[in-house]
C-alpha positions as CSV (number, residue, x, y, z in Angstrom):
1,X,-11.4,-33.4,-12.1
2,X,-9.2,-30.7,-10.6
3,X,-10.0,-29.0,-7.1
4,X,-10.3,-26.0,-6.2
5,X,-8.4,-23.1,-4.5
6,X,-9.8,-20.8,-2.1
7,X,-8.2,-17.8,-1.4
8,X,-9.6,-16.5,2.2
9,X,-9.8,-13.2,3.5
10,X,-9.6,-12.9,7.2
11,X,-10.3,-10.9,10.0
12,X,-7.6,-8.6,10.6
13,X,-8.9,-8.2,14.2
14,X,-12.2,-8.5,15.0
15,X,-13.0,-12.5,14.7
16,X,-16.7,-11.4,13.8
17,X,-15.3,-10.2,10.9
18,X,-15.4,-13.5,9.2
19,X,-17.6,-14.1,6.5
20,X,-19.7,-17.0,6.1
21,X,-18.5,-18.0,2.5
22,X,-15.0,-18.4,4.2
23,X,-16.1,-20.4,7.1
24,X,-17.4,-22.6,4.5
25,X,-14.8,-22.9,2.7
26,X,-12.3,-23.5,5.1
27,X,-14.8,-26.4,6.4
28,X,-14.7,-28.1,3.1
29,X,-11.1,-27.9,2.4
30,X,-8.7,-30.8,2.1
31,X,-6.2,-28.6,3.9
32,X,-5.6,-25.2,5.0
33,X,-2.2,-23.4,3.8
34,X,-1.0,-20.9,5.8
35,X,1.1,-18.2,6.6
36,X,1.7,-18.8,10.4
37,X,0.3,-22.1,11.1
38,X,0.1,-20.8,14.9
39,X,-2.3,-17.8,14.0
40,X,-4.6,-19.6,11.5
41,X,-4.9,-22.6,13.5
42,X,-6.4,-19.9,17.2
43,X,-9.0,-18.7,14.4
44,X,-9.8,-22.5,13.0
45,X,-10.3,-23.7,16.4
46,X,-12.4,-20.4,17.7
47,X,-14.8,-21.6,15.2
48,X,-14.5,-25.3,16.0
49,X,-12.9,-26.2,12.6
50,X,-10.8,-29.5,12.9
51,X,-8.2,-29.2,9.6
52,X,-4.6,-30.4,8.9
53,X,-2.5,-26.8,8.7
54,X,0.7,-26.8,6.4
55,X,2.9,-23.9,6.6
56,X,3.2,-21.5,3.2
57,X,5.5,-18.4,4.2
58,X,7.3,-16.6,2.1
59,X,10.3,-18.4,3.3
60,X,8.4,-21.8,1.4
61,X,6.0,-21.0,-1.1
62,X,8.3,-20.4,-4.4
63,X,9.5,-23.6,-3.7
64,X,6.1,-25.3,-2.6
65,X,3.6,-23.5,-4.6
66,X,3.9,-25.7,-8.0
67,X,3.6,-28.9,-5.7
68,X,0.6,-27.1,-4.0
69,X,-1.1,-26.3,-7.5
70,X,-0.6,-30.1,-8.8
71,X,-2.3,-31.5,-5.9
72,X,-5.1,-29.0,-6.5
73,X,-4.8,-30.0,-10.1
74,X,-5.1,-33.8,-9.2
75,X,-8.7,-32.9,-7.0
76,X,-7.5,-31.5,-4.0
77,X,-9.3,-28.3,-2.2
78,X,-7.4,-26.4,-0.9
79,X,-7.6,-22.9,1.2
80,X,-5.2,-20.3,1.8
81,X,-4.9,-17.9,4.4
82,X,-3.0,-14.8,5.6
83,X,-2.0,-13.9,8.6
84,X,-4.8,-11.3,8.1
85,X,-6.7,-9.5,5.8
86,X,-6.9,-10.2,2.2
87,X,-4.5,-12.9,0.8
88,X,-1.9,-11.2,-1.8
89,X,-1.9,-8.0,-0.8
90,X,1.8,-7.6,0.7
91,X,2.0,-11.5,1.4
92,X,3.1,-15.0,-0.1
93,X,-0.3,-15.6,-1.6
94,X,0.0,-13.9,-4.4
95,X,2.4,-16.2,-5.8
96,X,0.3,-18.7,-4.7
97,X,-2.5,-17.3,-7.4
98,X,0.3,-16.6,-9.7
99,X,0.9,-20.6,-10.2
100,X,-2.5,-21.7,-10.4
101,X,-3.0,-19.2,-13.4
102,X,0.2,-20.5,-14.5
103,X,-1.5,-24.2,-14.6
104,X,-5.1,-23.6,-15.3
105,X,-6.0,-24.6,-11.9
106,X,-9.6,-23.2,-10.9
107,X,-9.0,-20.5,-7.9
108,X,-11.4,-18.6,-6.4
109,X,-11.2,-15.1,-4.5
110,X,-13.4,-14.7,-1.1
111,X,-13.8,-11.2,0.1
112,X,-13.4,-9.7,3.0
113,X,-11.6,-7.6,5.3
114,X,-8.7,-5.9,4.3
115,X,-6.3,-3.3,6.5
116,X,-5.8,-1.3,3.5
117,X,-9.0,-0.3,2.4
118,X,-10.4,-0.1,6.4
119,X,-7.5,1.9,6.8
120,X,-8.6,4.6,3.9
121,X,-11.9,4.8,5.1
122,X,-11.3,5.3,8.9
123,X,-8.7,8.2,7.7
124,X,-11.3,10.4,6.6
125,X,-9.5,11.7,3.8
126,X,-12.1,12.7,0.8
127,X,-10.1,12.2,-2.1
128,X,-11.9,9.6,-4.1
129,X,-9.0,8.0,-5.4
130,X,-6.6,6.3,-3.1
131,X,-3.2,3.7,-3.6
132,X,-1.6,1.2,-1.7
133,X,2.0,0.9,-1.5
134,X,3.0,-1.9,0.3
135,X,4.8,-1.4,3.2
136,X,7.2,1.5,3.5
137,X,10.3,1.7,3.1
138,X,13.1,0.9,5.8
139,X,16.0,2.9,4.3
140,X,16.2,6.5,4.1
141,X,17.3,7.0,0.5
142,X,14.3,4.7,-0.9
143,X,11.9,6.5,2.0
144,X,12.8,10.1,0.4
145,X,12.9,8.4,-2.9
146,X,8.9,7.4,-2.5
147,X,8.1,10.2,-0.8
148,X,9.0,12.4,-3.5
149,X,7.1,10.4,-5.6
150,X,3.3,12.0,-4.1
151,X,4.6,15.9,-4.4
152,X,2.1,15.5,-7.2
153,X,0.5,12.2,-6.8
154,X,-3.2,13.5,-6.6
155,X,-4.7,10.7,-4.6
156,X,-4.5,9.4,-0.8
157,X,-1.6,7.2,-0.1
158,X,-1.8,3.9,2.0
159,X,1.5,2.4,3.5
160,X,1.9,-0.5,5.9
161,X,4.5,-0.1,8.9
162,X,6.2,-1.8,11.8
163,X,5.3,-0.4,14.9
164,X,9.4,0.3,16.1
165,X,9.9,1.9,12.5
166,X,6.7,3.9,13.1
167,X,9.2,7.3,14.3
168,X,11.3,7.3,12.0
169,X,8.6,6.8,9.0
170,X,6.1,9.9,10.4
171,X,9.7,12.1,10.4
172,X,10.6,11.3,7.1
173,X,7.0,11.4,5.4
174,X,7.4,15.5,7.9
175,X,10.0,16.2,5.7
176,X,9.8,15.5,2.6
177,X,6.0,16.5,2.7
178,X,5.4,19.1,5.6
179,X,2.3,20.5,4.7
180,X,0.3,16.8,3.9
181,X,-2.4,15.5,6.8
182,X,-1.5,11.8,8.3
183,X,-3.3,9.6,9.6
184,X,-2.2,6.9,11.7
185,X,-4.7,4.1,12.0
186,X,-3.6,1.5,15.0
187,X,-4.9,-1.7,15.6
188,X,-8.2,-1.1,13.7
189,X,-11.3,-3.5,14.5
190,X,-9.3,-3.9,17.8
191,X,-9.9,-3.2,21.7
192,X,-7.2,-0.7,21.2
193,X,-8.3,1.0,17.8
194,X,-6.9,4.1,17.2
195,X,-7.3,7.3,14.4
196,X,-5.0,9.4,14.8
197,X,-4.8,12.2,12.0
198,X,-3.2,16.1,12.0
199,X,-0.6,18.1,10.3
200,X,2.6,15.6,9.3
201,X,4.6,17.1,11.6
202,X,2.3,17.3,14.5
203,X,1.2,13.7,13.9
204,X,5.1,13.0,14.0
205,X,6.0,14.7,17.4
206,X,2.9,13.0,18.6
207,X,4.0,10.0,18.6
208,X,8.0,10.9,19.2
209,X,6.7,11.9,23.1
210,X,4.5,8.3,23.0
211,X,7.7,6.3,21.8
212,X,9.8,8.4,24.2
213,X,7.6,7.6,27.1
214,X,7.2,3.7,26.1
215,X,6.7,0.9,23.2
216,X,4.0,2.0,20.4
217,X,2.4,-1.5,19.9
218,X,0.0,-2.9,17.4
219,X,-0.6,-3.2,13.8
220,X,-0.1,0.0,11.8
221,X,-1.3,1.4,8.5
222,X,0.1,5.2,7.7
223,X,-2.4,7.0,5.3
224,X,-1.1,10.5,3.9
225,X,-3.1,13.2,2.6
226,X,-3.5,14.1,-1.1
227,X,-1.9,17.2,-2.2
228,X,-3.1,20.4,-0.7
229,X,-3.8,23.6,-2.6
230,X,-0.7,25.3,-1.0
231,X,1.7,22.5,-2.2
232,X,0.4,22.7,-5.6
233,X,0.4,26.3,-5.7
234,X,4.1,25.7,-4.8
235,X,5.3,23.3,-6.9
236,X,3.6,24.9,-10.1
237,X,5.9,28.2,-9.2
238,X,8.9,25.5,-9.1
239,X,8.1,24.6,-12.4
240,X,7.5,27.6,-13.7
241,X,11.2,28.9,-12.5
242,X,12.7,26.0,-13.9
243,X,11.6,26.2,-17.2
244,X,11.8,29.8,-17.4
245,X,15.5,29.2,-16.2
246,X,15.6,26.3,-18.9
247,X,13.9,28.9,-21.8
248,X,16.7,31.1,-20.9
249,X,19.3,28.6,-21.5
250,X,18.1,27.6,-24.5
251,X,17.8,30.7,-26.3
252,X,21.4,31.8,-24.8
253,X,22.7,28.8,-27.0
254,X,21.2,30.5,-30.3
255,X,20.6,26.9,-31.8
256,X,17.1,27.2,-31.6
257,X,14.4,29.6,-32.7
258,X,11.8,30.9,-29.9
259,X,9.2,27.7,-31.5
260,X,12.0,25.0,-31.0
261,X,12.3,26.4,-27.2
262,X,8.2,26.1,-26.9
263,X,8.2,23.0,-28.3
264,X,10.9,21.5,-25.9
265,X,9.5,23.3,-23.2
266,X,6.2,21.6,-23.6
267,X,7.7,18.4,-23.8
268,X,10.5,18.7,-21.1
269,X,8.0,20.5,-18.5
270,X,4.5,18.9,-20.1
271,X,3.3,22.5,-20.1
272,X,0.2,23.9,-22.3
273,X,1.5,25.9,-25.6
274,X,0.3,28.9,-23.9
275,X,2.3,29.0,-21.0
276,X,5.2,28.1,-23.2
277,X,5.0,30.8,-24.8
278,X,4.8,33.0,-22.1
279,X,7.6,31.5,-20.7
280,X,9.9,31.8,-23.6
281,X,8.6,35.7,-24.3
282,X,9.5,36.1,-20.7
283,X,12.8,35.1,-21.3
């Protein structure tokens, strides 16, 4: 009979975070794959867990994840953890899932804490929907490229982000989206645990004068805003401009009658008939 695979959420902080279903499964595992040997092994032995550690990074586990999955396969249990957090959310593991539903191998998810989502929360944002993104992007045409990318993405936006990029991300997320709130949640379930939310460009200059003055430190999630009312309000008037400018072009060419310039209006600015129509006897 095959084994099984645990996927283990762990604390991305706080030790007391830990639930009991992964305690007990990391106590019944064959062995325990990790992501930094060195960081699951301090949480094995703070609970007094005696287990053989292999190493599954992302530097290994496309090449070691099949051979991990046939052992499973052949009756081995096996548990996986993160460095932190939730196993497959911006890590290795989820290729690690991805070849055991490749193989038919039994896997199972444990719950528990997760940056992300503690991340949304402690923000305070009230938007009921929210996204993660990963981590954000390092260069500057792919940061303006994803930033551009919320002007009317109605829901809160989560991003992971190195602590020495941490500047430069806050001034880019000021400029492409000035009048957002940001929140800028720091080593959360930690000694250090830190909120701090405001204007994009406030929250930016805030923490310009900290990295000015020395290091910022810790783990870092960036949560921004949904759209405000202002920025919609502005970027309806952009549309509206553009397709009146667009309505005008088109009946200039005198190709089209004043229904083909609605109908391409609708389609090319996903605008109502109605305000096509105004639109086109604008123009």
């Amino acid at each position: 009979m095959p084994g099984m695979l645990y996927i283990c959420a762990t604390p991305i902080g706080n030790l007391g975070d830990i639930t009991l279903r992964t305690l007990d499964a990391l106590r019944s595992a064959d062995v325990v794959c990790a992501e930094d040997t060195r960081v699951t092994g301090k949480l094995l032995a703070h609970f007094e867990i005696e287990k053989r550690l292999e190493r599954l990074d992302e530097a290994t586990i496309t090449e070691q994840a099949e051979a991990v999955i046939d052992r499973i396969a052949a009756g081995q249990t096996v548990a996986f953890c993160s460095d932190a957090g939730m196993p497959g959310v911006s890590d290795p593991g989820a290729r690690l899932i991805a070849a055991a539903q490749a193989k038919g191998v039994p896997y199972t998810v444990l719950p528990g804490a997760s940056a992300a989502t503690t991340a949304y929360v402690a923000s305070g944002f009230v938007n009921p929907k929210f996204y993660f993104a990963g981590f954000f992007p390092r260069k500057a045409g792919q940061r303006t490229e994803a930033l551009e990318a919320l002007l009317n993405f109605d829901a809160t936006v989560v991003f992971y982000e190195s602590p020495h990029r941490l500047v430069s991300a806050l001034a880019a997320i000021a400029d492409t989206l000035p009048t957002r709130e940001v929140a800028v949640c720091r080593e959360l379930t930690k000694i250090h645990e830190e909120v701090a939310r405001g204007m994009a460009g406030e929250v930016a200059a805030r923490f310009a004068e900290r990295e000015a003055a020395s290091p910022i430190k810790g783990e870092i999630a960036i949560v921004i805003g949904p759209p405000t009312q202002d920025e919609a309000q502005a970027a309806q008037v952009t549309t509206e401009d553009a397709a009146l400018a667009r309505a005008r072009e088109l009946l200039a060419s005198g190709g089209m009658t004043k229904k083909d310039v609605m109908r391409a209006l609708c389609k090319e600015f996903n605008l109502s008939r109605n305000d096509a129509y105004e639109l086109v006897h604008q123009a």
